[in-house]
gemmi code that builds the backbone of each chain (N, CA, C; Angstrom):
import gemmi

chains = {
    "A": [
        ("UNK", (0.855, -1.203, 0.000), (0.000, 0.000, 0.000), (0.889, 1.251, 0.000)),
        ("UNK", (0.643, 2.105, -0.876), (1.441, 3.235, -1.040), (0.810, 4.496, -0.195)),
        ("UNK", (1.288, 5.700, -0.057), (1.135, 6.444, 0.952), (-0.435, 7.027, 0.361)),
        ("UNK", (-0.761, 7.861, -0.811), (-1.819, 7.969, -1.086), (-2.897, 6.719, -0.601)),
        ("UNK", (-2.654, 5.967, -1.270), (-3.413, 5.107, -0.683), (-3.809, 4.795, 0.629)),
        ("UNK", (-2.673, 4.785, 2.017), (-3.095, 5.115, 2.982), (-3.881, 6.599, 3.366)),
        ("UNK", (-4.033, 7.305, 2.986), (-4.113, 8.379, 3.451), (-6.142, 8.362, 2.824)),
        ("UNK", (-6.054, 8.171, 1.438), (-7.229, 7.395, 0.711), (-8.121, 5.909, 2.102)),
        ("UNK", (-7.464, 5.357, 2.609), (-8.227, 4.258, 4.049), (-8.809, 5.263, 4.820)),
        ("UNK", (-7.809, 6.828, 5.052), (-8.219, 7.329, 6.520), (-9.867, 7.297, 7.345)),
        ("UNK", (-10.488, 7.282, 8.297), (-11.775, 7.557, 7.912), (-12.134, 8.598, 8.316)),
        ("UNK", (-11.028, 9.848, 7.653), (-11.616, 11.177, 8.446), (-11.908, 11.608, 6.788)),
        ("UNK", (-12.935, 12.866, 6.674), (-12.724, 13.923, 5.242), (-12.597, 15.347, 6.497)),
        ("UNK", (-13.001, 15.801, 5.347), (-12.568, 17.594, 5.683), (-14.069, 18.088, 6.775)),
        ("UNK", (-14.243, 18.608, 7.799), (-12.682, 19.290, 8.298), (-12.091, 19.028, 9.236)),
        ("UNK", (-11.574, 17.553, 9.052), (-11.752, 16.899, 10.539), (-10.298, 15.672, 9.942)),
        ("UNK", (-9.703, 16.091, 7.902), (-8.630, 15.590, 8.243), (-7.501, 16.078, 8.003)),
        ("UNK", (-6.346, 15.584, 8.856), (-5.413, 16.346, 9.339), (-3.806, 15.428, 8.819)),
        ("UNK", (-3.870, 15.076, 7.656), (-2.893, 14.097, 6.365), (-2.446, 15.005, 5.616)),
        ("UNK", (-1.858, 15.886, 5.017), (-1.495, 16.358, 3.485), (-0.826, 15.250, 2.900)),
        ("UNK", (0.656, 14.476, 3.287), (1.493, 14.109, 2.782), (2.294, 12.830, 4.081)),
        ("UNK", (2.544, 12.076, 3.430), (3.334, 10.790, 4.276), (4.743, 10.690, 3.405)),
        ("UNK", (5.760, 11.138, 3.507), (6.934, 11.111, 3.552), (7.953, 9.680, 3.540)),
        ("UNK", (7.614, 9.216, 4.546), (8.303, 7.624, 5.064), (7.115, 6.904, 5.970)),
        ("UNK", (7.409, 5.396, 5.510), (6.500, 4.932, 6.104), (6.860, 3.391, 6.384)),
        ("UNK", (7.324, 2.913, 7.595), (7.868, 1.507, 7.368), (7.332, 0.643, 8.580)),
        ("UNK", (7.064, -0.439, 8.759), (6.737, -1.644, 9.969), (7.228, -0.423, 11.309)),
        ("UNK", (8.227, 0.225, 10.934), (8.495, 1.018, 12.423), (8.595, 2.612, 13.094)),
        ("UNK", (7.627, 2.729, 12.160), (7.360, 4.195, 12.081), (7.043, 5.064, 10.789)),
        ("UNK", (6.903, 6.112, 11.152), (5.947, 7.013, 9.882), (6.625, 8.544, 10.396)),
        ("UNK", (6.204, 9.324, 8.794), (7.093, 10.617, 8.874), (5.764, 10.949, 7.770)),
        ("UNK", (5.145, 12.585, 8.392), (4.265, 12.859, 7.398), (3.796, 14.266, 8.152)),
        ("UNK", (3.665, 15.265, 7.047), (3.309, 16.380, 7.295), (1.992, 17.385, 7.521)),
        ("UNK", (1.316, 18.674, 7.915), (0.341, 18.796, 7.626), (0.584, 20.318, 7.496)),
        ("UNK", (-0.145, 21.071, 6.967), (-0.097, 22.615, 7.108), (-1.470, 22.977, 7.187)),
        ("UNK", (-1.678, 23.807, 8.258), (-2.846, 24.341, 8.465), (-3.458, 25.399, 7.560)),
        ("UNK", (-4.678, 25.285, 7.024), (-5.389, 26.257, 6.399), (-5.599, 27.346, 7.331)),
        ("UNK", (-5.942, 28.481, 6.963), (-6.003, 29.829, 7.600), (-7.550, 30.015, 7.953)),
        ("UNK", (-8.063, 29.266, 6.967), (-9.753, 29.471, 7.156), (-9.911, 28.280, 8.555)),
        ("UNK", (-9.575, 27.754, 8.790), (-9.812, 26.055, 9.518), (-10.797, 26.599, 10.764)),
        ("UNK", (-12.142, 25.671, 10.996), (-13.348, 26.200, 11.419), (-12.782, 26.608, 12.932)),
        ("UNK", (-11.783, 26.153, 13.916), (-11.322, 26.584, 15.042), (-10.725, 27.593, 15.175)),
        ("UNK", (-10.311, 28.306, 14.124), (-9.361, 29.310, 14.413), (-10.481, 30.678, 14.689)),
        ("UNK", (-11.609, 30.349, 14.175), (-12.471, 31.594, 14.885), (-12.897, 31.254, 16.136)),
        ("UNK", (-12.699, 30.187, 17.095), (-12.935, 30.626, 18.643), (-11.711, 30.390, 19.194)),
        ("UNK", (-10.207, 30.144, 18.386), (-9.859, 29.517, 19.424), (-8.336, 30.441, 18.994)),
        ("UNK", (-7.736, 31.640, 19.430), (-8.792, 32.053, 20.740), (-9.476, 33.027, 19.788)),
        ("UNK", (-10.507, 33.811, 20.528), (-11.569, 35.569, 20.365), (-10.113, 36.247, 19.482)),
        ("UNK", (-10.001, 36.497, 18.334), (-8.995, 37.639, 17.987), (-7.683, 37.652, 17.517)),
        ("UNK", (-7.807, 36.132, 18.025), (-5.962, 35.444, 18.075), (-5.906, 33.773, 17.630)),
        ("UNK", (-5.893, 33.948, 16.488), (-6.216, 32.532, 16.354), (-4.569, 31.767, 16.045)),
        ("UNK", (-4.797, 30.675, 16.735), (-3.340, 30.035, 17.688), (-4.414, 28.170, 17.520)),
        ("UNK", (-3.240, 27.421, 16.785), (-4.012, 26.206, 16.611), (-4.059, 25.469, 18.039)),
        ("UNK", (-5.167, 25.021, 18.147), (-5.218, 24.172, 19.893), (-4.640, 23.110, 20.037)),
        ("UNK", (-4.026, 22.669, 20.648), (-3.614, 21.605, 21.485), (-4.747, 20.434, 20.902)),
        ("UNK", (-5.746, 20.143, 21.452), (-6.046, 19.080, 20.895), (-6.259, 18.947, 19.825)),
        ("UNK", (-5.823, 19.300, 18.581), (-5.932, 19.905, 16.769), (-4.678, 19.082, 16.918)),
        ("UNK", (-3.450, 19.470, 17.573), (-2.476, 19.731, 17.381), (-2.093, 17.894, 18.149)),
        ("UNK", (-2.330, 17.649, 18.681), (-2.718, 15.970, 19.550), (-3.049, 15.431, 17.803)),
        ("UNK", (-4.566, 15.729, 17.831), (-5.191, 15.072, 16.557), (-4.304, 14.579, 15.235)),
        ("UNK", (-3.575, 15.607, 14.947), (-2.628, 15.745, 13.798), (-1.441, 14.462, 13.874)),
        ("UNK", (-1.233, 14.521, 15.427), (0.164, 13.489, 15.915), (-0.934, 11.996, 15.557)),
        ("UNK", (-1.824, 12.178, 16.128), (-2.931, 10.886, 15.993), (-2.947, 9.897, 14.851)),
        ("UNK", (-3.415, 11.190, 14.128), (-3.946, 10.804, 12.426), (-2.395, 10.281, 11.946)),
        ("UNK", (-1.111, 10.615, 11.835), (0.168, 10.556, 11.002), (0.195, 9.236, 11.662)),
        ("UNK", (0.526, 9.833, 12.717), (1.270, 8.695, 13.693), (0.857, 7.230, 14.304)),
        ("UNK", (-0.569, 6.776, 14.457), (-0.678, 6.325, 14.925), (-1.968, 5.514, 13.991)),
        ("UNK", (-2.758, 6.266, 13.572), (-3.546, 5.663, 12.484), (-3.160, 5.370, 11.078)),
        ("UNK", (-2.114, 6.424, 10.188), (-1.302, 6.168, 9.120), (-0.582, 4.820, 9.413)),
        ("UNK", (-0.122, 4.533, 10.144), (0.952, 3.825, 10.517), (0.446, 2.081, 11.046)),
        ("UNK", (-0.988, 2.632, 11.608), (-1.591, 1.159, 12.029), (-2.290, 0.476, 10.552)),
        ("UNK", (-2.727, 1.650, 9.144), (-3.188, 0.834, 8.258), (-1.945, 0.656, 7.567)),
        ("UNK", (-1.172, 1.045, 7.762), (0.330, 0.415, 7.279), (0.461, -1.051, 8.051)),
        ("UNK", (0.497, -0.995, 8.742), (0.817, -2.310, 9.454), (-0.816, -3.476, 9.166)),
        ("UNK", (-1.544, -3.000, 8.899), (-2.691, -3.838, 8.846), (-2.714, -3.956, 6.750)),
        ("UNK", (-2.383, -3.406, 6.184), (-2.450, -3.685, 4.593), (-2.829, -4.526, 4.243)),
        ("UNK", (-2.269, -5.953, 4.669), (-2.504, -7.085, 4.087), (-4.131, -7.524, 4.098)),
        ("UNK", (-5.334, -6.534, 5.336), (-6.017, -7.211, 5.533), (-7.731, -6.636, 5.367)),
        ("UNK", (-6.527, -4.891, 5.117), (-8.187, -4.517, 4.649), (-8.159, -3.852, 2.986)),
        ("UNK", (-9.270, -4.091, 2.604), (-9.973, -4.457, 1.565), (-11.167, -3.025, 1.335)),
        ("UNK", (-11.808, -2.964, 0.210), (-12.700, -2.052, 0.182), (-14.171, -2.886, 0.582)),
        ("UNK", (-14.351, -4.238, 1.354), (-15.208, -4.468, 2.124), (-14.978, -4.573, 3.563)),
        ("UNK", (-13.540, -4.081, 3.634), (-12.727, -4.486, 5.143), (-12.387, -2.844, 5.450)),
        ("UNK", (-12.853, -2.365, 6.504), (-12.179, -1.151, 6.510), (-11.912, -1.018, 8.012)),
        ("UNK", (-10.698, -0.381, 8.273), (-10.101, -0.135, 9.679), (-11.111, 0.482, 10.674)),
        ("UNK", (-11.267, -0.214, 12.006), (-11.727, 0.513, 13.162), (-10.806, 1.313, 14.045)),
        ("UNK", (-11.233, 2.475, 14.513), (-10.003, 3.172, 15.112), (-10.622, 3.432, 16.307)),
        ("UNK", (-10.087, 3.352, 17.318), (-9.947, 4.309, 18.085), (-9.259, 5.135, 19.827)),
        ("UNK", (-8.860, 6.071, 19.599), (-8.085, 6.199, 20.767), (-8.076, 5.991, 22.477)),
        ("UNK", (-7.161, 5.605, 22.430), (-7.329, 4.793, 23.992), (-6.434, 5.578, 25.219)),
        ("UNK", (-5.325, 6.554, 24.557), (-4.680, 7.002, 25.362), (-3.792, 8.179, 25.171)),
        ("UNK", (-3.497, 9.203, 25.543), (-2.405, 10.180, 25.025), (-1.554, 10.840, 25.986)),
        ("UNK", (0.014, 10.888, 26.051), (0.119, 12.181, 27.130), (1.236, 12.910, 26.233)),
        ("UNK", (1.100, 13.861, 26.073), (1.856, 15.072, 25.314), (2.303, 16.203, 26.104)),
        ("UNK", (3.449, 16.176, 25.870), (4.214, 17.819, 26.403), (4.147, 19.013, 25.062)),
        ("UNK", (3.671, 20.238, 25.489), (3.675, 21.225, 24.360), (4.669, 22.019, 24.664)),
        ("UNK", (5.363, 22.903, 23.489), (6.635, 23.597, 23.737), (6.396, 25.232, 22.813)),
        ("UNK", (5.890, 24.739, 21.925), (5.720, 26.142, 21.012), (4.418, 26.273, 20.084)),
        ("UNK", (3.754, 27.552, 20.075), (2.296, 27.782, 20.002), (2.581, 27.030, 17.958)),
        ("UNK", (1.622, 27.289, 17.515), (1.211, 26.633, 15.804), (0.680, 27.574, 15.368)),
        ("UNK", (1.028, 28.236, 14.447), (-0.473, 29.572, 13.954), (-0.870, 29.320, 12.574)),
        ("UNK", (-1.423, 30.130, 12.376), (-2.601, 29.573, 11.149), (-1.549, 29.938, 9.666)),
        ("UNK", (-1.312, 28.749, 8.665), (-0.490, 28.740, 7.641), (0.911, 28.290, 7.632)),
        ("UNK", (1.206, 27.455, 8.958), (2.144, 26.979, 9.425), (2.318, 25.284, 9.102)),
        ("UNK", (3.158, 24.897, 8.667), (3.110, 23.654, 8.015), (4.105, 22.548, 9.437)),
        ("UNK", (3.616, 21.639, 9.547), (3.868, 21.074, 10.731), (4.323, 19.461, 10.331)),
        ("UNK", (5.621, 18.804, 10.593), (6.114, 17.375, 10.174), (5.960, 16.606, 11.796)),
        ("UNK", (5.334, 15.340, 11.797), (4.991, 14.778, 12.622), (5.653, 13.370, 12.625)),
        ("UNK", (6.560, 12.828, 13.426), (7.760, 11.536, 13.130), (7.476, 10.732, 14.646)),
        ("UNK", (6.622, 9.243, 13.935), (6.052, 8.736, 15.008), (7.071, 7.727, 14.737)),
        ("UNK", (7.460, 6.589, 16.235), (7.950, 5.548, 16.077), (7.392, 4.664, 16.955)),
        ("UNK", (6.838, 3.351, 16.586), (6.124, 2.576, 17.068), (6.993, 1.615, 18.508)),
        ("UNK", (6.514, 1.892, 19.310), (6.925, 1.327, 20.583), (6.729, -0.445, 20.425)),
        ("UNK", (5.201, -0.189, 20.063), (4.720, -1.927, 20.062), (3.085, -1.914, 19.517)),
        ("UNK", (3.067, -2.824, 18.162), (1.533, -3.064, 18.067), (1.310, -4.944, 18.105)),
        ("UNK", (0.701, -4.996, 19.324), (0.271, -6.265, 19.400), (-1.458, -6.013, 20.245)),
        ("UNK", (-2.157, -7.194, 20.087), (-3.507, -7.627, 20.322), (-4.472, -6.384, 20.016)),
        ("UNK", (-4.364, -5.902, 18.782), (-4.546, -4.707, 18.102), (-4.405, -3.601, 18.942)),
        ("UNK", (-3.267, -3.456, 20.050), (-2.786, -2.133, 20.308), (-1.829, -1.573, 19.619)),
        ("UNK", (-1.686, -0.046, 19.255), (-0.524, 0.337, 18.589), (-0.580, 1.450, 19.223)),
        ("UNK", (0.886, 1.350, 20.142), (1.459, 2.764, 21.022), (2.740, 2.944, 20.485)),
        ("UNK", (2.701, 4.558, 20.284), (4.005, 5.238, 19.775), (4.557, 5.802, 20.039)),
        ("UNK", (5.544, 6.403, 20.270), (6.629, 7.476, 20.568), (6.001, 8.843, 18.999)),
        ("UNK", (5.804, 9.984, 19.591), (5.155, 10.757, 18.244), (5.831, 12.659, 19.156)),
        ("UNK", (6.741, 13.060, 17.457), (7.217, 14.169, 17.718), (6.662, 14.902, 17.103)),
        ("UNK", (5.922, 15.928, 17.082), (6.000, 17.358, 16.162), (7.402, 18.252, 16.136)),
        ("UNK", (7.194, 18.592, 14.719), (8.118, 20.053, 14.572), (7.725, 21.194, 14.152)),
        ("UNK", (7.991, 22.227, 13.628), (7.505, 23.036, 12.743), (8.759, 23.364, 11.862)),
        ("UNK", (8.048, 24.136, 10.660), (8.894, 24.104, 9.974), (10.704, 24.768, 9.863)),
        ("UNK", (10.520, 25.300, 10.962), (12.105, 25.555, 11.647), (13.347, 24.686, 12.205)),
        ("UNK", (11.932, 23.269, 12.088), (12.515, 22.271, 12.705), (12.739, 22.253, 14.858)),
        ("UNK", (11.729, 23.386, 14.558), (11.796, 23.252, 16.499), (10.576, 22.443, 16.686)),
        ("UNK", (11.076, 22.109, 17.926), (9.792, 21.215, 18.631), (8.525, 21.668, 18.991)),
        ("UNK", (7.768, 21.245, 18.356), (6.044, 21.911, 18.721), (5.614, 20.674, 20.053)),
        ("UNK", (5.494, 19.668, 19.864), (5.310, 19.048, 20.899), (5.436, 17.467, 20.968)),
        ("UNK", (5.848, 16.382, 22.022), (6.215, 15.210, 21.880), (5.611, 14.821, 23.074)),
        ("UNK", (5.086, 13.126, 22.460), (4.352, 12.759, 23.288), (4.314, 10.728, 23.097)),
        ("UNK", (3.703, 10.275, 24.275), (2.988, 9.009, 23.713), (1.660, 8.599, 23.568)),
        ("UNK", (1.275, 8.057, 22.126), (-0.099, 8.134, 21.806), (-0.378, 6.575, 21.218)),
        ("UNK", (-1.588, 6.112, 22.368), (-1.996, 4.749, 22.071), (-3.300, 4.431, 21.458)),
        ("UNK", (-3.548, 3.400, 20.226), (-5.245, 3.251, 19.627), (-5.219, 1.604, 20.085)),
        ("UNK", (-6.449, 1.681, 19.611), (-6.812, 0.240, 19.318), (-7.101, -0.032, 17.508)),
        ("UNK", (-6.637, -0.455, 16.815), (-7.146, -0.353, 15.436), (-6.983, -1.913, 15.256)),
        ("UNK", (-8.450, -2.383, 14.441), (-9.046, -3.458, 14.558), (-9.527, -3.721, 12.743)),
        ("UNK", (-9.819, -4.449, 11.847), (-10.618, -4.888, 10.631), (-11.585, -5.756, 11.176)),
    ],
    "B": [
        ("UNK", (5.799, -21.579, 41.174), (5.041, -20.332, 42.112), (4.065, -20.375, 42.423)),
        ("UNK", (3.610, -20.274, 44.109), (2.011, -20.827, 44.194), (1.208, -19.612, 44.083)),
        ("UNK", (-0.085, -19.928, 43.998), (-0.874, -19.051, 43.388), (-1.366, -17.811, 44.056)),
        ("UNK", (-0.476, -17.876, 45.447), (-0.579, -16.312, 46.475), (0.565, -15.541, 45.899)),
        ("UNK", (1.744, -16.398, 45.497), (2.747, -15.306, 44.762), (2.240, -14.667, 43.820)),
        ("UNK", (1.294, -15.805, 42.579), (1.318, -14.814, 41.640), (0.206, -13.754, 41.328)),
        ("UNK", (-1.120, -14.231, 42.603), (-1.900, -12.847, 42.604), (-1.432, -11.920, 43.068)),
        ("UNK", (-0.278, -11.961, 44.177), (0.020, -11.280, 44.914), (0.975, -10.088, 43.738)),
        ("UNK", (2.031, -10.795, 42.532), (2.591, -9.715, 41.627), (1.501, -9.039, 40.419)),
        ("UNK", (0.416, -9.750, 40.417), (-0.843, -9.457, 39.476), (-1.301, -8.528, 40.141)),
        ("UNK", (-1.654, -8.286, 41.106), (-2.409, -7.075, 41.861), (-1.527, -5.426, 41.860)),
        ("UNK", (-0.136, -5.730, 41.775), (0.778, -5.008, 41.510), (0.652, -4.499, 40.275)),
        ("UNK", (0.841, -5.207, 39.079), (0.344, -5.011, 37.619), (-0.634, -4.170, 37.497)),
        ("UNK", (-1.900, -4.879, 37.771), (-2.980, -4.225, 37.743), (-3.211, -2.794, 38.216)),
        ("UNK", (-2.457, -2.430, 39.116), (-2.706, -1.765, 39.720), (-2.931, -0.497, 39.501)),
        ("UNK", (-1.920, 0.153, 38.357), (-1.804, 1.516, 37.467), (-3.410, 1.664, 36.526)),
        ("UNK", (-3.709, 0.430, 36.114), (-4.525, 0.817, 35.459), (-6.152, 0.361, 35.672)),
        ("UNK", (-6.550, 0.313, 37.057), (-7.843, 0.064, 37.554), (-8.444, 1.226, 37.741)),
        ("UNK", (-9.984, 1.200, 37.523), (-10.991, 2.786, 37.741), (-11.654, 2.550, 38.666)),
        ("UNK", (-11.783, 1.270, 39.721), (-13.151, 0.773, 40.628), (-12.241, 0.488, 41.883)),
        ("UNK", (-11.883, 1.304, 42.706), (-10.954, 1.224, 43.874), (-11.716, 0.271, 44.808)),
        ("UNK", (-13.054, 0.280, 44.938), (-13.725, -0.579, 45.927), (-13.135, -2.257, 45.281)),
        ("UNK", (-13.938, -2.374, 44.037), (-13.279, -3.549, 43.317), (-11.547, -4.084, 43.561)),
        ("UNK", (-11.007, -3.097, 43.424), (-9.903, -3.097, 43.516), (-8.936, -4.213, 45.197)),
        ("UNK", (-9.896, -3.104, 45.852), (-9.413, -3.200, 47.537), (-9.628, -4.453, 48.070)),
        ("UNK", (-10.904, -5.062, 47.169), (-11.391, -6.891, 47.479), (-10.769, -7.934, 46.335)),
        ("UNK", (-9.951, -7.158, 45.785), (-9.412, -8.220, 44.547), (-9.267, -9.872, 45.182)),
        ("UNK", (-9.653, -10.568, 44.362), (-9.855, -12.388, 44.738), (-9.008, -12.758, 43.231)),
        ("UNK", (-9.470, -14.290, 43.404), (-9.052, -14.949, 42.520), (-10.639, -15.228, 41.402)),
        ("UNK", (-11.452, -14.372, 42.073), (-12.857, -13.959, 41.587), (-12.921, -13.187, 40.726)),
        ("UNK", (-11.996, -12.157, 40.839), (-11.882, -10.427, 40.607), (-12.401, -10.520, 38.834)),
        ("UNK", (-13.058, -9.555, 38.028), (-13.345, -9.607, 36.639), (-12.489, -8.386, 36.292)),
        ("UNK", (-11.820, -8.436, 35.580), (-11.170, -7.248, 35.176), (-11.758, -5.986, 34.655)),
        ("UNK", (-13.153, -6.242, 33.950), (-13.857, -5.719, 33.045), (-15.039, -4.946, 33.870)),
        ("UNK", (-15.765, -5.797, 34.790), (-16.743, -5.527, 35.439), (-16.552, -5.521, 36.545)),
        ("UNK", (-15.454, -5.470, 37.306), (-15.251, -5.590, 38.425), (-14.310, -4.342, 39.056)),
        ("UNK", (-12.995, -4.624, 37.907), (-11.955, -2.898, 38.095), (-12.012, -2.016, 36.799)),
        ("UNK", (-13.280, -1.878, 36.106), (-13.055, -1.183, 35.104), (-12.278, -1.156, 34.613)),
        ("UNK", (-11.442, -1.967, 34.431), (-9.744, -1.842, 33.000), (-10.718, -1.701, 31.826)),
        ("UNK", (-10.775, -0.671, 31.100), (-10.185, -1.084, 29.678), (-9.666, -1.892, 28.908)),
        ("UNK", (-9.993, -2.043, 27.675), (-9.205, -3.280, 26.698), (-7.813, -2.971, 26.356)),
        ("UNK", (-8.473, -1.424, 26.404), (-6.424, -1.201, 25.768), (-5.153, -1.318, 26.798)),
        ("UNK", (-6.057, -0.997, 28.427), (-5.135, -1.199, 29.672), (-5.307, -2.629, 29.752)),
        ("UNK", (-5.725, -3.470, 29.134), (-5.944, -4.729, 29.393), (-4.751, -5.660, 28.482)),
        ("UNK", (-4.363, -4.721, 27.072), (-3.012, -5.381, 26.688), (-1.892, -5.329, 27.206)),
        ("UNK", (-1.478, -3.736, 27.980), (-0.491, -3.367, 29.006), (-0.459, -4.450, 30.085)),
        ("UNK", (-1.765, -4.927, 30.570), (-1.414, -5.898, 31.738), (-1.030, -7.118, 31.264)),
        ("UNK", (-1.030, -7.222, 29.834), (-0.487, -8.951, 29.764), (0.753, -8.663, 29.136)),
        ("UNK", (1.158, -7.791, 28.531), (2.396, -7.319, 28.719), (3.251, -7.252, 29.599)),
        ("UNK", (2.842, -6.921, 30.282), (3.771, -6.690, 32.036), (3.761, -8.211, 32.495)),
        ("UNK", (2.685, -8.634, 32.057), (2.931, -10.303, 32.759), (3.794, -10.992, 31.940)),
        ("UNK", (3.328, -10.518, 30.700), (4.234, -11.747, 29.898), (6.640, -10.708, 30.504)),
        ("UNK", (6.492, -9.959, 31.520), (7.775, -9.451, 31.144), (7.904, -9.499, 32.592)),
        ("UNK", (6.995, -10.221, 33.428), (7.243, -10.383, 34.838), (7.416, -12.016, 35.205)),
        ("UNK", (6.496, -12.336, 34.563), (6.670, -13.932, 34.234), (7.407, -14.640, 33.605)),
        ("UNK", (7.858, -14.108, 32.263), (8.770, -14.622, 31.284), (8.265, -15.579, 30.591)),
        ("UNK", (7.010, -15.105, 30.152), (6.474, -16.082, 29.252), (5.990, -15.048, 28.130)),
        ("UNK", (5.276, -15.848, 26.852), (4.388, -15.354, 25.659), (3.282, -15.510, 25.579)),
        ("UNK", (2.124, -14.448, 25.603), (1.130, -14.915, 25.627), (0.240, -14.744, 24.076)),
        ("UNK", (-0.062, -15.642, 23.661), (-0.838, -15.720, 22.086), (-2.101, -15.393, 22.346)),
        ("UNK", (-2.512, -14.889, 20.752), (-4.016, -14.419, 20.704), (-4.728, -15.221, 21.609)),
        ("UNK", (-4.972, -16.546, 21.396), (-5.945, -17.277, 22.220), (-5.940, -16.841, 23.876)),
        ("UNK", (-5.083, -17.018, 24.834), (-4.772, -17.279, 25.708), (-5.375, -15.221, 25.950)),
        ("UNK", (-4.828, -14.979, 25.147), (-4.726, -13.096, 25.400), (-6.569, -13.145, 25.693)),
        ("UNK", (-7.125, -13.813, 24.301), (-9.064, -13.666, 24.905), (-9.684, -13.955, 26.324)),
        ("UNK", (-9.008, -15.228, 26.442), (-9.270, -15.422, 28.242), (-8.213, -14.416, 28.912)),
        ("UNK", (-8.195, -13.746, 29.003), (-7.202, -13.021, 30.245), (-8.681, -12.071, 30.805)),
        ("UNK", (-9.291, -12.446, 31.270), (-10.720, -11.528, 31.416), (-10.833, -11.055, 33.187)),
        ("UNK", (-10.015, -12.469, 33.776), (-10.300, -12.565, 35.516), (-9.004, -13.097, 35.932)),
        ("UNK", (-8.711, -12.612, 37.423), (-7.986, -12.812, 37.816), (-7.586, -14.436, 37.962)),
        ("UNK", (-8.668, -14.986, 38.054), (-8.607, -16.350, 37.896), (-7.733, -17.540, 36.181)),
        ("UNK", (-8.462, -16.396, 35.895), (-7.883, -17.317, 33.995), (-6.800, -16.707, 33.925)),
        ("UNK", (-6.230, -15.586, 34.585), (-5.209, -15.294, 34.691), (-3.751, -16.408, 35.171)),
        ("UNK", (-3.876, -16.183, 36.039), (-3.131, -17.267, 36.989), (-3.373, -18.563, 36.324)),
        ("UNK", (-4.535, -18.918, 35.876), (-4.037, -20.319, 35.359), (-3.106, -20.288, 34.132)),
        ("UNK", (-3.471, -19.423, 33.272), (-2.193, -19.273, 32.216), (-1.182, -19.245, 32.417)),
        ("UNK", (-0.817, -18.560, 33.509), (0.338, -18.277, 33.785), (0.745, -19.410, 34.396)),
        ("UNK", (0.501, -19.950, 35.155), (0.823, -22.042, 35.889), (0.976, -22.655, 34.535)),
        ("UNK", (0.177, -22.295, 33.626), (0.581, -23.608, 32.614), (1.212, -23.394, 31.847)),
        ("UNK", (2.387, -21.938, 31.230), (2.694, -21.593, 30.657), (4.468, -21.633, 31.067)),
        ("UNK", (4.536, -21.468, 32.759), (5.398, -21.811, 33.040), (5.676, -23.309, 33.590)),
        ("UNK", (4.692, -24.202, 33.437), (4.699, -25.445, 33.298), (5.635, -26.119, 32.524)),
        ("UNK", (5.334, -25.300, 31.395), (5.324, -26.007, 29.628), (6.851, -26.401, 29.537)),
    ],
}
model = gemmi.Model(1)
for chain_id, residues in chains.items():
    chain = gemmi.Chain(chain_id)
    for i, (resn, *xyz) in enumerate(residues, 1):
        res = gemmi.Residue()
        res.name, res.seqid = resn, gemmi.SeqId(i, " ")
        for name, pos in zip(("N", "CA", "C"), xyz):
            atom = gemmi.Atom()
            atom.name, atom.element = name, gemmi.Element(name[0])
            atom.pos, atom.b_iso = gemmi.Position(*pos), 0.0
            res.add_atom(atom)
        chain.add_residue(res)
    model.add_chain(chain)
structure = gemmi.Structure()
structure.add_model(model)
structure.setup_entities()
């Protein structure tokens, strides 16, 4: 399965997905980017005046690359366009370091700790495009066919 | 290992990831993991993880479905280090 193609399984659409591009993608991790639109429906409350991407947007993004890209990578062999991936999250703890603002393109480099009895927990970094740390964390699903 | 040792390191395990402290505080060889300490499925692979790395054994899909009670617990684990 090639990266379009994963990204084509996800079961998010717009505006809720958070994929542009998958970079690297192997049994032990994933490398894949996103850049935020300027219009994106949160940036008018969040905050009043100052729109600054949130933390859990910014979680979500590590989610989607890292942990769901990466689990239909590891599941390929088994789903099908009558087989489609169940997701869903079971656990997260993230440290944040530097705010995200709107038009800011963001690379997300997860490495898989361990996926067994359909758990898949990862080691998952953000950067921005300066290459500084936006935020790093560990993020666990259950993803099931 | 008799079977007070190994509830006795199972209760340890368990322990990070239980939500039902009452459940918890009466743990048996009764105990349900599910309905009894609220674990989760996904805290429920962490605990056979930790067993399979406290015990020194492997535990396979099959054996992983029964891991439900403290009871089917411990027997896996007797027959695994049996084997």
């Amino acid at each position: 399965m090639n990266q379009k193609q994963i990204i084509k399984n996800l079961p998010y659409k717009h505006p809720f997905l958070f994929v542009d591009e998958l970079t690297e993608i192997s049994e032990n991790g994933v490398s894949g980017n996103y850049t935020f639109k300027e219009n994106a429906f949160f940036y008018e409350g969040h905050f009043k005046g100052n729109p600054i991407t949130p933390g859990v947007i910014l979680t979500e993004v590590m989610a989607q690359i890292g942990v769901v890209c990466l689990g239909i990578y590891l599941l390929k062999e088994e789903i099908s366009s009558e087989k489609k991936p169940q997701i869903a999250l079971t656990s997260n703890r993230i440290d944040f370091f530097l705010p995200v603002l709107p038009n800011e393109k963001v690379t997300v480099i997860s490495e898989k700790e361990y996926f067994r009895f359909n758990k898949l927990k990862c080691k998952v970094t953000m950067m921005n495009s300066k290459k500084e740390l936006v935020c790093r964390g560990t993020i666990s699903g259950m993803i099931l066919i | 290992m008799t079977k007070k040792e190994i509830i006795s390191k199972l209760t340890t395990i368990v322990k990070p990831y239980i939500q039902n402290e009452e459940g918890f505080k009466n743990i048996s060889e009764n105990t349900d993991f599910i309905n009894d300490l609220e674990i989760n499925s996904a805290n429920l692979v962490d605990i056979v993880l930790d067993v399979e790395d406290e015990f020194n054994i492997e535990i396979d899909n099959d054996s992983m479905e029964k891991m439900l009670s403290v009871k089917a617990v411990v027997g896996i684990i007797q027959e695994k280090q049996s084997a």
